[in-house]
C-alpha positions in Angstrom: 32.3 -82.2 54.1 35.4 -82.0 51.9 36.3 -85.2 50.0 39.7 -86.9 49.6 39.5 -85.2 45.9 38.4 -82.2 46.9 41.2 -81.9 49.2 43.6 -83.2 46.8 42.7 -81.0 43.9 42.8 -78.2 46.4 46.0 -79.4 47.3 47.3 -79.5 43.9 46.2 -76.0 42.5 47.8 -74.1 44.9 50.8 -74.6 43.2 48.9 -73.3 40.1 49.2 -70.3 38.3 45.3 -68.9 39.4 44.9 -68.6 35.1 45.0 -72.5 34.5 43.4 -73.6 37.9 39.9 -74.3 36.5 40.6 -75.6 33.3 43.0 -77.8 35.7 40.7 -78.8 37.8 38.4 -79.6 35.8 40.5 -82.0 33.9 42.1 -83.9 36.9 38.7 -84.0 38.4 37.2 -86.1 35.7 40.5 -88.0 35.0 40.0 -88.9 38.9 36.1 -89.7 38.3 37.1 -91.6 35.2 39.6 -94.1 37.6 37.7 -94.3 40.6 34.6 -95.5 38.2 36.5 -98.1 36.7 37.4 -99.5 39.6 34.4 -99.5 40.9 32.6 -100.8 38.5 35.5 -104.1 38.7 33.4 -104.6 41.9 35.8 -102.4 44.4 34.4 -100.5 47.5 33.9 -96.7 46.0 35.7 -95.2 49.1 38.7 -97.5 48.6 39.4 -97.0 45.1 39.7 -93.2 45.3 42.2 -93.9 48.0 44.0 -95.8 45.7 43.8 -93.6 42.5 44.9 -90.4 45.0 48.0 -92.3 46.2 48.8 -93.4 42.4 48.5 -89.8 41.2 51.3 -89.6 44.0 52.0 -85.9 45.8 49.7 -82.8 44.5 53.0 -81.1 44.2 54.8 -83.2 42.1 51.7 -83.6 40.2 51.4 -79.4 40.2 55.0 -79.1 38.9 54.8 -81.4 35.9 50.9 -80.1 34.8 52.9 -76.5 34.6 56.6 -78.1 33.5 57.5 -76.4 36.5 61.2 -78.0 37.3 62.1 -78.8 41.1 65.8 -78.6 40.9 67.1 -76.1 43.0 69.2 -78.3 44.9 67.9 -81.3 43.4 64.1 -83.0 43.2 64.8 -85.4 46.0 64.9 -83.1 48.9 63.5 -80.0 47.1 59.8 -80.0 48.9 60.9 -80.7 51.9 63.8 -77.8 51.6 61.0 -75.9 51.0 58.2 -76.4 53.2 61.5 -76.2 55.8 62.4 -72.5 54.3 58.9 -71.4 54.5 58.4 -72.0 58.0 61.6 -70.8 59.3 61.2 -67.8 57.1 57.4 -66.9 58.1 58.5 -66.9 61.9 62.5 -66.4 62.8 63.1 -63.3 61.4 59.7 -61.4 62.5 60.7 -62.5 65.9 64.0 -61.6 66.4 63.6 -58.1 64.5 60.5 -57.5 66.9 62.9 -58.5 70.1 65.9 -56.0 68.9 63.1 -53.1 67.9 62.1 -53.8 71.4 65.3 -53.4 72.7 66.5 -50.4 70.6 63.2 -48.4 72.3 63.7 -49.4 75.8 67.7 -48.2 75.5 66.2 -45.0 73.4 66.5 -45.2 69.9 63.0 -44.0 69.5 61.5 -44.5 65.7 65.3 -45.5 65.0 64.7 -49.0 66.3 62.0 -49.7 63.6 64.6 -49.1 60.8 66.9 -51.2 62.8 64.2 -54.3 63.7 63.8 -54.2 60.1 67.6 -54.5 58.8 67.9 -57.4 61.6 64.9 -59.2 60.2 66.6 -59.1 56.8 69.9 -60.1 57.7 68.3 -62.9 59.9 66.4 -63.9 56.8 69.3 -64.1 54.3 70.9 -66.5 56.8 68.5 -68.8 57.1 67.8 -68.9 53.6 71.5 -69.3 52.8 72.5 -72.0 55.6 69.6 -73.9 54.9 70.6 -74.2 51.4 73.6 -75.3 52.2 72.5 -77.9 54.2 70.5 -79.5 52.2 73.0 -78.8 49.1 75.6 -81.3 50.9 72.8 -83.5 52.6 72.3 -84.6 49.0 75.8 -84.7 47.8 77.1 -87.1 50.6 73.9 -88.8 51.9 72.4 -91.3 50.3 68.5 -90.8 50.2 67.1 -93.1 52.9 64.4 -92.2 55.9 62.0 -89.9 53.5 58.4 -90.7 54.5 56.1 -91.7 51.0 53.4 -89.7 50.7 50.0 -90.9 51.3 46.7 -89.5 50.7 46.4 -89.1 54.7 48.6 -85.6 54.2 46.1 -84.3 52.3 45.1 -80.5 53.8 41.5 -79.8 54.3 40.2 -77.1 51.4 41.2 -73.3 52.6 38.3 -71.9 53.5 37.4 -68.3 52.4 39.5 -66.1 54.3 37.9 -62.5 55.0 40.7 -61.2 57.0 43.8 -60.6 54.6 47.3 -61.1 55.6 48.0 -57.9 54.2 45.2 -55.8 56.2 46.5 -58.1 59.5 49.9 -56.6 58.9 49.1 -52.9 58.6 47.3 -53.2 61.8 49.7 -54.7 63.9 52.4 -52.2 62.5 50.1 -49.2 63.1 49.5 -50.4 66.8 53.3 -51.1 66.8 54.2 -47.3 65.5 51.8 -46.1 67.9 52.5 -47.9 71.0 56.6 -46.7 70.1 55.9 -42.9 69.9 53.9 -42.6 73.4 57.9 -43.4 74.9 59.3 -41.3 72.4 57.7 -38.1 72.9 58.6 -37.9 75.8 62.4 -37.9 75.1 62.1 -36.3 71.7 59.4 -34.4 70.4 58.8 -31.4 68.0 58.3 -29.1 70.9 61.9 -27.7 72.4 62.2 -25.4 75.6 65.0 -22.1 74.5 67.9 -24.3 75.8 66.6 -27.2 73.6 65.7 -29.7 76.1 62.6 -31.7 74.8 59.2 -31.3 75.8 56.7 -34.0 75.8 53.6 -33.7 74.0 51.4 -35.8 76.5 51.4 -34.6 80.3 54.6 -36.7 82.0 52.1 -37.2 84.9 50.3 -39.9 82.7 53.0 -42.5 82.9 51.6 -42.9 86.7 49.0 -44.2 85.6 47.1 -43.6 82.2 49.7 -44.2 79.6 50.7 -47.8 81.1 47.1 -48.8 80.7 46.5 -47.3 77.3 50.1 -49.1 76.0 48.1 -52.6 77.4 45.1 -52.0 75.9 47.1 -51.7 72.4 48.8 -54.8 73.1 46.2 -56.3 73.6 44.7 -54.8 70.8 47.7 -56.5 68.8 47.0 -59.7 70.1 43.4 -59.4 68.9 44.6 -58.8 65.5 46.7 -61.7 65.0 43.9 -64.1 66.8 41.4 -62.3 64.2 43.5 -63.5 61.6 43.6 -67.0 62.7 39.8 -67.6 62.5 39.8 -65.7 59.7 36.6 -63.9 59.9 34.2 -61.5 62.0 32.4 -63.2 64.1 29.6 -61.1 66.5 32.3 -62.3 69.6 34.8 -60.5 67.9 32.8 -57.8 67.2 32.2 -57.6 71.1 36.1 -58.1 71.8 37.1 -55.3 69.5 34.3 -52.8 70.8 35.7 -53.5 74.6 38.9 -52.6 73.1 38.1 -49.5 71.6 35.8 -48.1 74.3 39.0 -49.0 76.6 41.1 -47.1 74.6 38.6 -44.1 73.2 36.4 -43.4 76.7 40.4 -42.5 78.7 41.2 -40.4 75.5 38.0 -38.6 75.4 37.6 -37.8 79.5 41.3 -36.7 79.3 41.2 -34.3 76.2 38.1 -32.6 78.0 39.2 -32.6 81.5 42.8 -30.7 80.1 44.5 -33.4 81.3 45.9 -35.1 78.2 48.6 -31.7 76.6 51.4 -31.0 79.0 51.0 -28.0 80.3 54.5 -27.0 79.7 53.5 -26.5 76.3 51.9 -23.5 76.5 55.4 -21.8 77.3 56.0 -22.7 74.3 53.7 -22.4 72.0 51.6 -18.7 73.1 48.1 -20.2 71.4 48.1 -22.9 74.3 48.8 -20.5 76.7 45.2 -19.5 76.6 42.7 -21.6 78.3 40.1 -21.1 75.1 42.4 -22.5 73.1 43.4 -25.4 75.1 39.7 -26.0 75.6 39.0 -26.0 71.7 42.2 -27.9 71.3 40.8 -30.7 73.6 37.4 -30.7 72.4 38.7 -31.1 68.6 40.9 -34.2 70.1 37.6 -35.7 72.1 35.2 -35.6 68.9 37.6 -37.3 66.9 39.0 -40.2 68.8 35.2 -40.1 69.2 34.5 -40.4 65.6 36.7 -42.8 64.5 35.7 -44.8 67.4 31.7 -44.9 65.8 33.2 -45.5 62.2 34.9 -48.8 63.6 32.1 -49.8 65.1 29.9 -49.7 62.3 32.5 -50.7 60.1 32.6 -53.8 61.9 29.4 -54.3 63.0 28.2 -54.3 59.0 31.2 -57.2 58.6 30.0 -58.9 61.4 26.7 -59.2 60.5 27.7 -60.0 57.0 29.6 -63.1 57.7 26.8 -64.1 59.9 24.3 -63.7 56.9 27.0 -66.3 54.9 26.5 -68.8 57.8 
């Protein structure tokens, strides 16, 4: 169980450059054992006096800023951290989401990989916005209002120490961008692909008769697939029940794939008008074989891949 130091020292090196946080923390640590012992030893309770020296040391920020001379005067130290926390949230959600909605948008009206580019210059624009009104705000909050109604801190704020996170931010964002990129060009090869018939109308790669069915359900598998990645995140580390979730996934996804290559129903046929290689069925055959074994194999790699993580983190347990 983390401690009210431990959690405040945590608190306090985040803010650290990673270089100086041990011989940071092991300094404030023993100037923290140091008070709390001398208080206890005046007769008071142990669990109270480290209260009390945790609330004296005042907020692990502040205390962060002046152990690395670090100034907090953007707009001024009086509302600066809580400009900030404010900016870090907005920022972290705002702009992903409406760039997301118009990229959305942009597909459904037929942009194709266009609407990435313009999702993008939206979430940047929405961004700079934020960042710049919010500055403002606070910049004449502090000009004409005089500083009243700000909480103190108190050791109850304290977060609970980070735990090891397996599952990086990074890795989380690749996914969801690869699922995004290919749930966007199943729609888009089918009004714009590299294939064009003599008068240049576009012909899909995929068979137009899977939007009856087969295409809807592999676009909701990768959604869902999506959704999985972000919860994933969130816990932040295989567990065997993610394991199992992601296998479902990828057997929904792989097992349609496979049958469909090697039944000749995933090419349109118009292709083979074409492109004269296609046109014969040995080809076509060899084609879809080559498509079955590897959707096939990167389906087993996953599922090793994640099975040896799985069983890892349960090892740490």
């Amino acid at each position: 169980m983390n401690t009210l130091t431990d959690r405040y020292l945590a608190a306090t090196l985040r803010s650290v450059p990673t270089q100086r946080r041990d011989e940071i923390a092991t300094e404030l640590r023993a100037s923290i054992e140091d008070m709390i012992e001398d208080r206890a030893g005046g007769g008071q309770d142990t669990t109270t006096a480290e209260r009390e020296v945790l609330t004296e040391l005042g907020n692990p920020d502040l205390l962060a800023a002046r152990y690395t001379d670090r100034r907090l005067q953007l707009i001024g130290p009086t509302y600066y951290l809580v400009w900030l926390r404010l900016l870090k949230v907005l920022l972290s959600l705002v702009p992903a989401i409406v760039g997301t909605v118009v990229a959305v948008i942009d597909v459904a009206d037929g942009k194709g990989f266009g609407a990435i580019g313009s999702g993008i210059g939206t979430a940047i624009e929405v961004a700079v916005q934020i960042a710049f009104w919010l500055t403002l705000t606070f910049a004449l909050i502090e000009r004409f209002q005089p500083v009243s109604g700000l909480p103190d801190w108190t050791v109850d704020q304290l977060p609970d120490v980070p735990a090891h996170r397996d599952i990086s931010l990074a890795d989380t964002i690749a996914s969801v961008a690869m699922l995004a990129l290919a749930i966007g060009y199943l729609p888009f090869q089918h009004y714009q692909s590299w294939v064009h018939e003599t008068d240049g109308g576009n012909i899909p790669i995929l068979d137009p008769a899977l939007w009856s069915f087969w295409l809807p359900a592999l676009i909701a598998v990768l959604l869902a697939t999506m959704v999985f990645e972000i919860v994933k995140y969130r816990i932040g580390r295989w567990t065997w029940t993610l394991f199992g979730v992601k296998a479902l996934l990828n057997l929904a996804f792989t097992v349609p794939v496979v049958w469909l290559a090697l039944s000749d129903r995933l090419l349109n046929p118009a292709l083979g008008d074409r492109l004269s290689w296609l046109a014969e069925g040995d080809n076509r055959n060899t084609l879809g074989a080559a498509i079955a074994v590897g959707a096939a194999v990167v389906l087993v790699w996953d599922l090793i891949d994640t099975a040896t993580k799985s069983r890892r983190q349960s090892a740490r347990a």
